[in-house]
N, C-alpha and C positions, 0 to 999 in steps of 0.2 A: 420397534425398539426406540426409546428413548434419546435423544441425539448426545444428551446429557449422560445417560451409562453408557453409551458408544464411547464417547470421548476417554472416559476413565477405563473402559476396554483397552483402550488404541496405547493408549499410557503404558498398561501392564504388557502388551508384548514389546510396547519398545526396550522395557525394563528388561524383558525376561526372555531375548529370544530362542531359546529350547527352552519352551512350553512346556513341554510336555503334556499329559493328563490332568490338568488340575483340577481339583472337586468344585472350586468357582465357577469353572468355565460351566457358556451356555450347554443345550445339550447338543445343538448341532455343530460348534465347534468341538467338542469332545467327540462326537461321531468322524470326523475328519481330519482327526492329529493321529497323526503315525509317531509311533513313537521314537525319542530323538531328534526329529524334523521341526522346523520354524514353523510350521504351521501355516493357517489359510489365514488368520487374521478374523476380522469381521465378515468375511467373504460370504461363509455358507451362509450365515444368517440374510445375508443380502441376495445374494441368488435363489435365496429358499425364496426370498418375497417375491423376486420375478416369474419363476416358478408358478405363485400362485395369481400372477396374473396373468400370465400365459394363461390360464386355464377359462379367468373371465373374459379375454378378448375373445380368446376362441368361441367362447360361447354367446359372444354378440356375434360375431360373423357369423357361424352356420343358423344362428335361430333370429336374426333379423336381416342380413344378406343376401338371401338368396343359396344357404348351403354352399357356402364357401371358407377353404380355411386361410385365416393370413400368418398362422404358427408353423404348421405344418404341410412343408412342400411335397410331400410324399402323396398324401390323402388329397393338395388340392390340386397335383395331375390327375388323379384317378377322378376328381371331380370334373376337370375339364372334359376327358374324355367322358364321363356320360352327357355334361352339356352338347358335345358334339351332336352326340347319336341322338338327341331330340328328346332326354331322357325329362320327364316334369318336376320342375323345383329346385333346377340348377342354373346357375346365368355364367355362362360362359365368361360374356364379358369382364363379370365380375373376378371371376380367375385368372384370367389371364392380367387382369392389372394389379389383383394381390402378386403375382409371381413375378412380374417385370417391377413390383415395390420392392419385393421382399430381395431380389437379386440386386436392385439399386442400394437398400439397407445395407446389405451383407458387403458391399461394395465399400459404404461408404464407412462401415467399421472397418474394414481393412484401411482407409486412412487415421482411422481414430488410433489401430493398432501402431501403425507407423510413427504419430506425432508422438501418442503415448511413452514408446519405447518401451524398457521395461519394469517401466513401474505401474505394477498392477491398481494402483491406488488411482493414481491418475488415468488411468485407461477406463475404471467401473466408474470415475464420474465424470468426462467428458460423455464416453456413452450413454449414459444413464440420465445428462443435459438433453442430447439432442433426443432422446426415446420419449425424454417429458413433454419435450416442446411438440413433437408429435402426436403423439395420445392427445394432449391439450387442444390442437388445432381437429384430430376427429370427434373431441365433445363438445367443441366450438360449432364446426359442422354440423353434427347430429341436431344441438339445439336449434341451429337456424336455420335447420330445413323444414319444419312444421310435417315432417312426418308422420304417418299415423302410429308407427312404432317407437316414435321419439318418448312420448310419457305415457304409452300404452301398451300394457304387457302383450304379447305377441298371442299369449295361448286365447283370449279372448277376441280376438279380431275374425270377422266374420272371413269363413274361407274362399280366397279367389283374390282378398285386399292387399295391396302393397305396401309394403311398410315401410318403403321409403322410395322415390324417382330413381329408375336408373342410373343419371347422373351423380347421383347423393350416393347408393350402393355403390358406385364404381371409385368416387373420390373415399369414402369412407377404408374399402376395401383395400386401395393403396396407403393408405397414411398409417392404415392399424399396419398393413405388411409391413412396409417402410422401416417402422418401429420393431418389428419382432425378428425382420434380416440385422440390424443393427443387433439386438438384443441376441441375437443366436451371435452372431461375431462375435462380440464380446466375450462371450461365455466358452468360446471355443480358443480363444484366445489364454482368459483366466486359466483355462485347466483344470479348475477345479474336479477332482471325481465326482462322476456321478449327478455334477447338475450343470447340464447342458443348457437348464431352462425353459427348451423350447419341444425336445422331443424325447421319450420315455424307451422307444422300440430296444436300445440297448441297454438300458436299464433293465428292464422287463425278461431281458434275456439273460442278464447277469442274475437275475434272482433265479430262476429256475436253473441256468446251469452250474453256477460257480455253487462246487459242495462242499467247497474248504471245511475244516473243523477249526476246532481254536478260537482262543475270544476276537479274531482280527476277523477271521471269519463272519464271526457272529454281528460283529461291530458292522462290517461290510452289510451284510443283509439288513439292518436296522434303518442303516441310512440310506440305501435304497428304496426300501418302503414308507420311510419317511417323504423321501423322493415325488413318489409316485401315489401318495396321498394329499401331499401339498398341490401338488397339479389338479387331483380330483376334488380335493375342497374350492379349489378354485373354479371350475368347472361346474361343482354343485352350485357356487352360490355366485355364477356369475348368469346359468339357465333359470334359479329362480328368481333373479330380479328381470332382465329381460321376458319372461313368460308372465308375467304376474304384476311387473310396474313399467317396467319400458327400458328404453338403450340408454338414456343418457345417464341414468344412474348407477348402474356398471360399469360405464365408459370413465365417469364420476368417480367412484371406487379406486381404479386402476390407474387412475390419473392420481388421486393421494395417498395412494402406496410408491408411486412413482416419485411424489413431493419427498418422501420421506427414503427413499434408498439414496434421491439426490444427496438431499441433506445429509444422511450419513458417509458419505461415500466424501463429500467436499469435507466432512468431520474430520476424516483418516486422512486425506492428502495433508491435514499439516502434522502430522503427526507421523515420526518415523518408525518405522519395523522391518525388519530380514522379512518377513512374510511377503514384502511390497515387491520382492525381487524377481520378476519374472527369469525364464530360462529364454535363449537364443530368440 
């Protein structure tokens, strides 16, 4: 998005705080206004991006890492535990310091929640600062380790070859957590429905069970799948650069989609709206 129609966004809801519906609006704010409600602001549109980067970290960690995740702490116990049992193409190591990053992150959002207070405004770009300078220092990393997975797709590298030192998978592995414990904070903090950002399991479970009828219904399942698309476009296109060109170019990616939530997100802070108002 544009930082420039952001701005002229952030304008109309200070103008207009019950939104409502309006046929201007983007379509993911329009999927997330209840009717009568102040609305999310810029918000969905910004957590849809992280959303879609969640999907390209993930996809440098398990296809250049060592199969490990630093999104999702559910999958990267169940990863530790095969690393235990000796299981091939898992590094323990590695797990265990995405999970001691990612609980550090999540830590150190809850102070971000705290200074924040509750303005949501301020809250998505203090986190969204420290998440860039993170990502930044893993394609900092990545570059100046002369790995062989650094500017070389993974799917071509002869089988048995490392694709990066120990050392390099274990910092790399902390720094991307670091960033997505942070980044899951935030998002759980936001409230926003439905975009946690980092993990889909109740998402996934809202589309098959919720069978409301009615267009709020209908609205609900939209944005859900929207959800859970944005995640997998992510995913799609952060396994075929890593398979195909190397890490540092997805890590590249997700590092200037990161430039650009900052920048929007420092947009809104000067700009007031009832939307900024978080609850307790």
């Amino acid at each position: 998005m544009r930082i420039g129609h952001l701005r002229a966004l952030a304008r109309q809801d200070a103008a207009q705080p019950d939104s409502g519906s309006r046929p201007g609006q983007l379509l993911p704010r329009r999927l997330w206004q209840a009717p009568g409600s102040v609305g999310w602001g810029p918000l969905p549109e910004l957590l849809l991006t992280l959303t879609f980067v969640t999907g390209i970290v993930d996809a440098v960690s398990i296809l250049a890492l060592g199969r490990v995740f630093v999104a999702n702490m559910t999958g990267n116990v169940v990863f530790a535990g095969f690393a235990i049992t000796g299981a091939p193409g898992f590094s323990l190591g590695a797990s265990l310091f995405a999970l001691a990053g990612f609980l550090s992150g999540a830590s150190l959002g809850g102070r971000i929640t705290a200074k924040a207070g509750h303005d949501r405004a301020l809250h998505l770009r203090t986190a969204a600062v420290s998440e860039l300078a993170l990502l930044a220092a893993a394609l900092i990393t990545a570059v100046a380790s002369g790995g062989a997975a650094a500017a070389h797709g993974t799917l071509h590298m002869a089988t048995g070859t490392a694709t990066f030192g120990t050392a390099i998978i274990d910092a790399l592995a902390a720094l991307l957590a670091v960033a997505m414990g942070i980044q899951n904070a935030a998002a759980r903090k936001l409230a926003v429905p439905d975009l946690t950002t980092t993990v889909l399991t109740m998402t996934l479970t809202g589309i098959g069970q919720d069978s409301r009828s009615g267009h709020r219904g209908h609205v609900t399942l939209i944005r859900r799948v929207l959800v859970v698309a944005t995640m997998l476009a992510g995913g799609v296109a952060g396994a075929e650069l890593v398979l195909n060109v190397g890490t540092i170019v997805p890590l590249a990616l997700a590092t200037s989609l990161l430039v650009i939530v900052t920048g929007s997100a420092a947009v809104t802070v000067r700009h007031p709206g009832e939307w900024r108002k978080a609850d307790g």
